[in-house]
Residue frames as a rotation matrix with the C-alpha (Angstrom) as fourth column:
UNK 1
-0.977 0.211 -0.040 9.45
0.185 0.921 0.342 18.42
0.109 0.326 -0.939 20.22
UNK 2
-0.452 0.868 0.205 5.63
-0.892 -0.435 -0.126 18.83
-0.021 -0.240 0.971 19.67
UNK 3
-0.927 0.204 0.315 3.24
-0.024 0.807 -0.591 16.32
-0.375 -0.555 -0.743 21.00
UNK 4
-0.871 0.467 -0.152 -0.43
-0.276 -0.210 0.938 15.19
0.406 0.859 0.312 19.84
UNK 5
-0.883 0.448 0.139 -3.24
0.259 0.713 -0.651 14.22
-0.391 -0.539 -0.746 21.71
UNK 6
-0.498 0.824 0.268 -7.12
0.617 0.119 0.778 13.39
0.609 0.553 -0.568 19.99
UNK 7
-0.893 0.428 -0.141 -9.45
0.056 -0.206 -0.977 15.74
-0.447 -0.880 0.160 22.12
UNK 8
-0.366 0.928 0.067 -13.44
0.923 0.371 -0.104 15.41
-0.121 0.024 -0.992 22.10
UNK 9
0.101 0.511 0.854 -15.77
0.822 -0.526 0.218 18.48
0.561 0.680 -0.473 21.16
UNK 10
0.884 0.256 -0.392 -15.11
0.465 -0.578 0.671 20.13
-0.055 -0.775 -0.629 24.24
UNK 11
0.472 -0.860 -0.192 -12.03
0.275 0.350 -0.895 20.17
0.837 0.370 0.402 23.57
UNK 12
0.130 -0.526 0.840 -10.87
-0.937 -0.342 -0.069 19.71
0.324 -0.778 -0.538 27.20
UNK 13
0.496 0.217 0.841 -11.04
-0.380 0.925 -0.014 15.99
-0.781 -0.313 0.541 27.33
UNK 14
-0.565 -0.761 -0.320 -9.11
-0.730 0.280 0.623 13.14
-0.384 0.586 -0.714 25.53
UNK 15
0.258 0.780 -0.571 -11.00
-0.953 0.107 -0.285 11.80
-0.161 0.617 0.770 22.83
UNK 16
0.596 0.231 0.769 -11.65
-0.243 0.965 -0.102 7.68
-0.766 -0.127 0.631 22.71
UNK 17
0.765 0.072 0.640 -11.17
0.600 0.281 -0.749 7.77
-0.234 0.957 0.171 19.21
UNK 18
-0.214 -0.900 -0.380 -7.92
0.249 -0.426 0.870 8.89
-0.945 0.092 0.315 17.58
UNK 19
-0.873 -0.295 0.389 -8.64
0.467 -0.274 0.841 8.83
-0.141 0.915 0.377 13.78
UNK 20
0.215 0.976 0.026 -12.75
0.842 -0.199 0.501 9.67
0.494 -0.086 -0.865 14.54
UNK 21
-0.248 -0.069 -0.966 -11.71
0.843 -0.507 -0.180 13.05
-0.477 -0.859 0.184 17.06
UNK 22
0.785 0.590 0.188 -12.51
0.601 -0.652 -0.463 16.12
-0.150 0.476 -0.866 16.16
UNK 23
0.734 -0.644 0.218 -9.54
-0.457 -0.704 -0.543 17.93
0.503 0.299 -0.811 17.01
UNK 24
0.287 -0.813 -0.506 -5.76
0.891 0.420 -0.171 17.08
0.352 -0.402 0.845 17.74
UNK 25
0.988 -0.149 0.038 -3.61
-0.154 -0.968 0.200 19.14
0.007 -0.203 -0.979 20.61
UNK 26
0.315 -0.943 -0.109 -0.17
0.611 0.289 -0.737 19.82
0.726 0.166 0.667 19.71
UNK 27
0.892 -0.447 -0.065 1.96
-0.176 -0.476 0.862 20.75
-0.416 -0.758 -0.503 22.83
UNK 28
0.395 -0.853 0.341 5.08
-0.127 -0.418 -0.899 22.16
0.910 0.312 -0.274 21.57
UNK 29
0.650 -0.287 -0.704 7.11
0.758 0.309 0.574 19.92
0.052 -0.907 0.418 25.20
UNK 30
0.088 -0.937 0.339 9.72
0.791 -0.141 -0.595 23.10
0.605 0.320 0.729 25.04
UNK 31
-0.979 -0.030 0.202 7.69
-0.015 -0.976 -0.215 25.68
0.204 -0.214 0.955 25.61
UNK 32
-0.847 0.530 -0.034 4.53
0.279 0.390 -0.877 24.42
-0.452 -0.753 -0.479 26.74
UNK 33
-0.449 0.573 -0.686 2.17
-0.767 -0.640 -0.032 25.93
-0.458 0.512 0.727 23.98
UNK 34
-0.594 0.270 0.758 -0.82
0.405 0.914 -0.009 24.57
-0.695 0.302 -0.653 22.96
UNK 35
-0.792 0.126 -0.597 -2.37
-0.608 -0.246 0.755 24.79
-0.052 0.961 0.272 19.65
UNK 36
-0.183 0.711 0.679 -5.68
0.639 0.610 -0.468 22.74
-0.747 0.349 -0.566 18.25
UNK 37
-0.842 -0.372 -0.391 -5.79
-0.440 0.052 0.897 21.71
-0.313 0.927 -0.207 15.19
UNK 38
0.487 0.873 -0.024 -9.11
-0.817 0.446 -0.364 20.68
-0.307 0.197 0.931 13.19
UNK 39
-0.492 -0.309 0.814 -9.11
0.028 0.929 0.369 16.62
-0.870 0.204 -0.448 12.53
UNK 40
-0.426 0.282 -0.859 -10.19
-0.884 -0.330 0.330 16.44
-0.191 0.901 0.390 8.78
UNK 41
-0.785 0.075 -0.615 -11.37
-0.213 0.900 0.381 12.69
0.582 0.430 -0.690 9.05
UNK 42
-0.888 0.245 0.390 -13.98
-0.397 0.022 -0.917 12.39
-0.233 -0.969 0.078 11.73
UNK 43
0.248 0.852 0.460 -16.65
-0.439 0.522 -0.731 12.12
-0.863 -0.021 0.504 9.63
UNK 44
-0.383 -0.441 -0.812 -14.93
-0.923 0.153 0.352 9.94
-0.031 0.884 -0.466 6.73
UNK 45
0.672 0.738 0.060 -16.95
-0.740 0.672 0.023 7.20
-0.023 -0.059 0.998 5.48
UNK 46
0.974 -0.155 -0.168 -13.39
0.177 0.977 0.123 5.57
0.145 -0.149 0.978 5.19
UNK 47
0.079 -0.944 0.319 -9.47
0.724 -0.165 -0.669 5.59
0.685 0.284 0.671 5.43
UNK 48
0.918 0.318 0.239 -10.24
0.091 -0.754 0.651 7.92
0.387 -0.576 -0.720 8.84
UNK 49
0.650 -0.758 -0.058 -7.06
0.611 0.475 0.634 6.64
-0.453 -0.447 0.771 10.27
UNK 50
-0.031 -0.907 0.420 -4.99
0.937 0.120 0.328 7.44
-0.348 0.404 0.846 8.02
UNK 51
0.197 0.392 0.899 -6.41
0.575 -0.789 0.219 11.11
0.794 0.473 -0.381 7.35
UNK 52
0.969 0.006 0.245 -5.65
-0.220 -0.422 0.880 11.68
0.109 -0.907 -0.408 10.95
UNK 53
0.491 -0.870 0.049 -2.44
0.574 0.365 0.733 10.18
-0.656 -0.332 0.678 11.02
UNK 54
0.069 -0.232 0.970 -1.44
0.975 -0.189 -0.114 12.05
0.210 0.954 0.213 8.06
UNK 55
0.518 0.669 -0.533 -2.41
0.543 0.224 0.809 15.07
0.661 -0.709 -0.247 9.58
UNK 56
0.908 -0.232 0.348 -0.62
-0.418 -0.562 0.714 15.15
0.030 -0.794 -0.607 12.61
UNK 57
0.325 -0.865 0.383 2.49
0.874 0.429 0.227 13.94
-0.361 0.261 0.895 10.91
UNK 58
0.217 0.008 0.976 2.12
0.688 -0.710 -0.148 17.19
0.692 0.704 -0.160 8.84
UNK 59
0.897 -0.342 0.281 2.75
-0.442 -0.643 0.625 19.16
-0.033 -0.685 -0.728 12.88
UNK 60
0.107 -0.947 -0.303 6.05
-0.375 0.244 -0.894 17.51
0.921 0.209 -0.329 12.87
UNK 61
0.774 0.226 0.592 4.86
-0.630 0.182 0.755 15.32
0.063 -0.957 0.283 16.39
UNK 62
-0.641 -0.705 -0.303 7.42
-0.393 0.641 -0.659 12.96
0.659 -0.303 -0.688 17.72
UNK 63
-0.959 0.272 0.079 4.65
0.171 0.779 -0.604 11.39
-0.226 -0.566 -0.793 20.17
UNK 64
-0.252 0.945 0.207 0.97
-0.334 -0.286 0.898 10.73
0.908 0.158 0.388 20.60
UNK 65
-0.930 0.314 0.190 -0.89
-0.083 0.324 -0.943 10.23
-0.358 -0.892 -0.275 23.82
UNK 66
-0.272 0.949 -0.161 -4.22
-0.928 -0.214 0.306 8.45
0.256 0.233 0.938 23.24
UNK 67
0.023 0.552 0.834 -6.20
-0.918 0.341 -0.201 5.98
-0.396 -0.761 0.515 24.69
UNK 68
0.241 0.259 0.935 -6.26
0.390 0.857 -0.338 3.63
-0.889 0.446 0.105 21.35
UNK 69
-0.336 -0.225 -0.915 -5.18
-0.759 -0.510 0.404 3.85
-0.557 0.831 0.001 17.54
UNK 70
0.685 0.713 0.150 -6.23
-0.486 0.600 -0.635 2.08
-0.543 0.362 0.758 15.02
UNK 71
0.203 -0.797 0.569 -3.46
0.579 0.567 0.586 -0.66
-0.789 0.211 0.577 13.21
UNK 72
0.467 -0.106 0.878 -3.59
0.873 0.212 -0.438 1.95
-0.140 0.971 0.192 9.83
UNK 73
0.684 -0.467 0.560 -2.43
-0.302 -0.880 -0.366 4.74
0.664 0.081 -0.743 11.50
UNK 74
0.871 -0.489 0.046 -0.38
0.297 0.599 0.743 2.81
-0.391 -0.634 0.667 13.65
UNK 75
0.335 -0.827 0.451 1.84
0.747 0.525 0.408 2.04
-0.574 0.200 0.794 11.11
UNK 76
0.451 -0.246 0.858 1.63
0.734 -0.444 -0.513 4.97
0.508 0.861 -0.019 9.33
UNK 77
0.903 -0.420 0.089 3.08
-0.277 -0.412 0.868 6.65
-0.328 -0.809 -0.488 12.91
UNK 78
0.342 -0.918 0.201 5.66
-0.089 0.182 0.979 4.28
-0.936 -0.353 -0.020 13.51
UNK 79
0.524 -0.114 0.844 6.65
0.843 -0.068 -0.533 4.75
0.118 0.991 0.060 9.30
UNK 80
0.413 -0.294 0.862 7.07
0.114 -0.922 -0.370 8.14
0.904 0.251 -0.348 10.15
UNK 81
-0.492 -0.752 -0.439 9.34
0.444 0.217 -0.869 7.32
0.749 -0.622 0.227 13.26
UNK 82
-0.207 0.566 0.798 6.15
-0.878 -0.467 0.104 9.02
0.432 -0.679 0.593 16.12
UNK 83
-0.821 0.179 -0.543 5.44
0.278 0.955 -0.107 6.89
0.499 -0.238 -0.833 19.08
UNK 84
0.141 0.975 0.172 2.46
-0.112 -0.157 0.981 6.27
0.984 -0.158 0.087 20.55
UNK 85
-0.896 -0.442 0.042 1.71
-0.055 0.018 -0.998 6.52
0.441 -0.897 -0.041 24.29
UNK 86
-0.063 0.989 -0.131 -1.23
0.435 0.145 0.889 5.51
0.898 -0.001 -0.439 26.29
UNK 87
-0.289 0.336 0.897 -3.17
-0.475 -0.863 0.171 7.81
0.831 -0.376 0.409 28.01
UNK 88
-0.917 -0.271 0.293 -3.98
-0.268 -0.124 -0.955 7.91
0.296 -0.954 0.041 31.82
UNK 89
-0.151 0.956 -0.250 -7.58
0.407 -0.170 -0.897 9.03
-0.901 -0.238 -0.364 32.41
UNK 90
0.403 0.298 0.865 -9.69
0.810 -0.555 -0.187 11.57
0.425 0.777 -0.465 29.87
UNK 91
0.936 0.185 -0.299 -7.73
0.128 -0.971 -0.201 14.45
-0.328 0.150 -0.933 31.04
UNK 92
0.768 -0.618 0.169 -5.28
0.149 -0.084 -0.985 16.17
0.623 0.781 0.028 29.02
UNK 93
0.566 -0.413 0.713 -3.58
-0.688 -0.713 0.133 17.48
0.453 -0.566 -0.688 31.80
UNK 94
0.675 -0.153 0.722 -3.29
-0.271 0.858 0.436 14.10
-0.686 -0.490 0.538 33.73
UNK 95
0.784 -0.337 0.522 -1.86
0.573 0.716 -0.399 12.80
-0.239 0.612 0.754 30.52
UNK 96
0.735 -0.553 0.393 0.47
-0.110 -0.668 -0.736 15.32
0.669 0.498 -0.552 29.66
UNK 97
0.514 -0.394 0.762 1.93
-0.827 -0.462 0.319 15.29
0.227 -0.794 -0.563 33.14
UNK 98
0.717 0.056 0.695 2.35
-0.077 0.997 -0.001 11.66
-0.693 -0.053 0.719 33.04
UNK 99
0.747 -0.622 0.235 4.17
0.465 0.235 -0.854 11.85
0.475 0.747 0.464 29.48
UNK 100
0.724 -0.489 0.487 6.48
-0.179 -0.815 -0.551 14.60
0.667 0.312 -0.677 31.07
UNK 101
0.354 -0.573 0.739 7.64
-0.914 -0.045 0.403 12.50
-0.198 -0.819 -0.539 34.23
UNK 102
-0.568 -0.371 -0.735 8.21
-0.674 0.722 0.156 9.24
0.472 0.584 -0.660 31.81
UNK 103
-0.715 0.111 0.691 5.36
-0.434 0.704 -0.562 7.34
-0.549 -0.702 -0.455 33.46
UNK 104
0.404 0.721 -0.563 3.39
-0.854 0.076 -0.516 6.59
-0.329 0.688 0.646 30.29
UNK 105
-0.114 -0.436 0.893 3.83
0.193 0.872 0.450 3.13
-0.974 0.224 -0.016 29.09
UNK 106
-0.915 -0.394 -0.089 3.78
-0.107 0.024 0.994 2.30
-0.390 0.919 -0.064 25.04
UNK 107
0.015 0.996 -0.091 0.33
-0.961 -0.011 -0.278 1.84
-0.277 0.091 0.956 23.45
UNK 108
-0.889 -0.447 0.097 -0.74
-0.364 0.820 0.441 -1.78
-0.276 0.357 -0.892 23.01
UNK 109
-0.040 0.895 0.444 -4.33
0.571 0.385 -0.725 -1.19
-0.820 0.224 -0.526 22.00
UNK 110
-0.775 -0.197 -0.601 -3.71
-0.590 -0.117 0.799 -1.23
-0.227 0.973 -0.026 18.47
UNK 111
0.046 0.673 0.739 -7.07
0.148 0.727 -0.671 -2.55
-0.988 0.140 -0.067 17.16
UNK 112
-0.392 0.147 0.908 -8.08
0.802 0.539 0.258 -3.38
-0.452 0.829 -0.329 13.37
UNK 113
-0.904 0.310 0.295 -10.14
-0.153 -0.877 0.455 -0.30
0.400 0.366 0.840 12.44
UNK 114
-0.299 0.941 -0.156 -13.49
-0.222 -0.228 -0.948 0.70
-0.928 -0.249 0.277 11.96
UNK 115
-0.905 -0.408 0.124 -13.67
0.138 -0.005 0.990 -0.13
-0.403 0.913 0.061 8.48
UNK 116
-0.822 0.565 -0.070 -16.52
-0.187 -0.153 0.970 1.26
0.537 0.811 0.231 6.99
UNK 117
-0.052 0.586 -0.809 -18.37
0.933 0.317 0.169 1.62
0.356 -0.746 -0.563 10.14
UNK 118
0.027 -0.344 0.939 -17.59
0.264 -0.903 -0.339 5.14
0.964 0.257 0.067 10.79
UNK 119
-0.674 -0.398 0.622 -15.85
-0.457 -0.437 -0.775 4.81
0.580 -0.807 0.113 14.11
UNK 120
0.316 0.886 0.338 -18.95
-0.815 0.072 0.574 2.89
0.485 -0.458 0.745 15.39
């Protein structure tokens, strides 16, 4: 099963902003490999969401760990049967460790977008 989490430029930190990140890591939960992928939407003037969600449907994820999502990739997750999971703190590690002993709860900060705000 491979996992997703948004990470910030450093790319050691979980990134605020799911459809706005620069890059998504995919942890492959089997074998513990990680991978980062470039986010192709970050600087879309619209439809970021859903360029990210799109994406990291395309890694074959079965979860996401992030802090927040926006309602158009929401649904285009749970469409494509991926749940979402809210993150701990901003590290990946924290979160990861968290997803792996089942102490992550569901995301419920599903907000509206950014529409035409670019992530602002």
């Amino acid at each position: 099963m491979n996992i997703a989490i948004p990470v910030d430029e450093t790319k050691t930190n979980v990134c605020a902003s799911l459809g706005r990140a620069p890059y998504f890591m995919i942890i492959n939960a089997n074998t513990g490999e990680k991978t980062i992928i470039d986010n192709p939407a970050p600087a879309a003037s619209g439809g970021a969401g859903i360029k990210a969600a799109q994406s990291v449907i395309d890694q074959n994820v079965k979860a996401i760990l992030t802090p927040r999502c926006g309602m158009n990739a929401a649904e285009a997750f749970k469409a494509a049967g991926i749940a979402l999971y809210q993150t701990v703190s901003e590290s990946i590690d924290q979160s990861l460790a968290a997803f792996n002993k089942g102490d992550l709860v569901e995301l419920q900060n599903i907000h509206p977008g950014f529409h035409g705000q670019g992530g602002k």
